[in-house]
C-alpha positions, 0 to 999 in steps of 0.5 A, a space after each residue: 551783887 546779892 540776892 534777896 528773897 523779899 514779900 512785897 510788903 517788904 518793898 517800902 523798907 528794902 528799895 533803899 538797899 536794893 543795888 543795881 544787878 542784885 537780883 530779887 525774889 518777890 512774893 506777894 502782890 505786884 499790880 499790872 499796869 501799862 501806859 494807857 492805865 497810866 495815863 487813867 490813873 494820873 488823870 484821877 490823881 489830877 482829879 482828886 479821883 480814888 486810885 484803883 490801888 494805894 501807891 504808898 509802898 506799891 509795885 508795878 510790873 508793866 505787863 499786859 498778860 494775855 488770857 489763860 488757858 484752861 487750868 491756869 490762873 493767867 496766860 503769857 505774862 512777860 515785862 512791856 518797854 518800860 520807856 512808854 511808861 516815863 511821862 507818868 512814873 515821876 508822879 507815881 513815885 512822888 506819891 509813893 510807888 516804890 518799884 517798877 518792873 519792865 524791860 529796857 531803859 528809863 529816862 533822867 527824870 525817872 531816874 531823878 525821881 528814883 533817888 528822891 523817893 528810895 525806890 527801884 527799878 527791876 527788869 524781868 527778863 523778855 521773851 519769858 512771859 509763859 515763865 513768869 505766869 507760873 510764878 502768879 497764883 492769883 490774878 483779880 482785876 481791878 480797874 479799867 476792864 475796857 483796856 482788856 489785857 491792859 486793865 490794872 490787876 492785882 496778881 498774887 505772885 510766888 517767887 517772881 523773879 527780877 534783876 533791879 536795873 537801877 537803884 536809888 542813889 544812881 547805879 544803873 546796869 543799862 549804863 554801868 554794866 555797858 560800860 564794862 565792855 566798852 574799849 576806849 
């Protein structure tokens, strides 16, 4: 297991190399997005509709922060169940999402879509959003404001911290890090 210190833009080149358990760094823009914006944005990619954010290359932190405070840029911003957002995220990684941050575990189809595309699965850590928000200088809305928290914003993040899950040629800490413990 390594660790990586990587700028998003980074994210299209380094996915491929990234190994369950490592740990990264990000700096850079990740969008939020959870399920009721998913379903929008595979609506407008089925409708040939402008996307409020270019896939190719992208990150997604599944979030739904809440309002911030007086003095700060963003409120509590901790990772949703990253499961909700299965039915939707083949397609985004066939179109070229490159990373998701969540919390919990994915499906074979989202795994199967991983491998075919290079691209990664992080976990960030529940229960740490008012941690997470120090890592985010700048926060813009893009998209979808009637979905409040749940609208798509584009954050600027600083040394955003995340375990990758599961890697692109199959390594998977929910399975593989679990069975470490098992007795037979």
């Amino acid at each position: 297991m390594a660790h990586y210190d990587l700028r998003t833009e980074e994210l299209k080149e380094m996915a491929p190399k990234l190994r369950a358990g490592d740990t990264v760094t990000l700096t850079g823009t990740l969008y939020t997005a959870r399920d009721a914006a998913h379903k929008r944005i595979i609506q407008a990619m089925e409708e040939g509709q402008e996307l409020p954010f270019a896939l190719d290359g992208a990150a997604v932190y599944y979030a739904g922060p809440t309002p911030e405070k007086p003095g700060q840029v963003i409120g509590s911003v901790g990772p949703t169940t990253s499961g909700r957002m299965d039915p939707y995220s083949p397609k985004l990684l066939d179109a070229g999402l490159i990373c998701m941050i969540g919390k919990g575990v994915r499906s074979q189809a989202v795994a199967e879509a991983m491998e075919r595309n290079g691209a990664v699965y992080m976990v960030a850590i529940g229960g740490a959003g008012a941690v997470k928000a120090e890592s985010v200088k700048g926060l813009e809305v893009i998209a979808y404001e009637d979905l409040g928290c749940e609208s798509v914003k584009r954050l600027t993040v600083e040394n955003f911290t995340a375990i990758v899950a599961m890697d692109s040629i199959g390594g998977n800490l929910y399975r593989d890090g679990a069975a470490q413990y098992r007795k037979d």
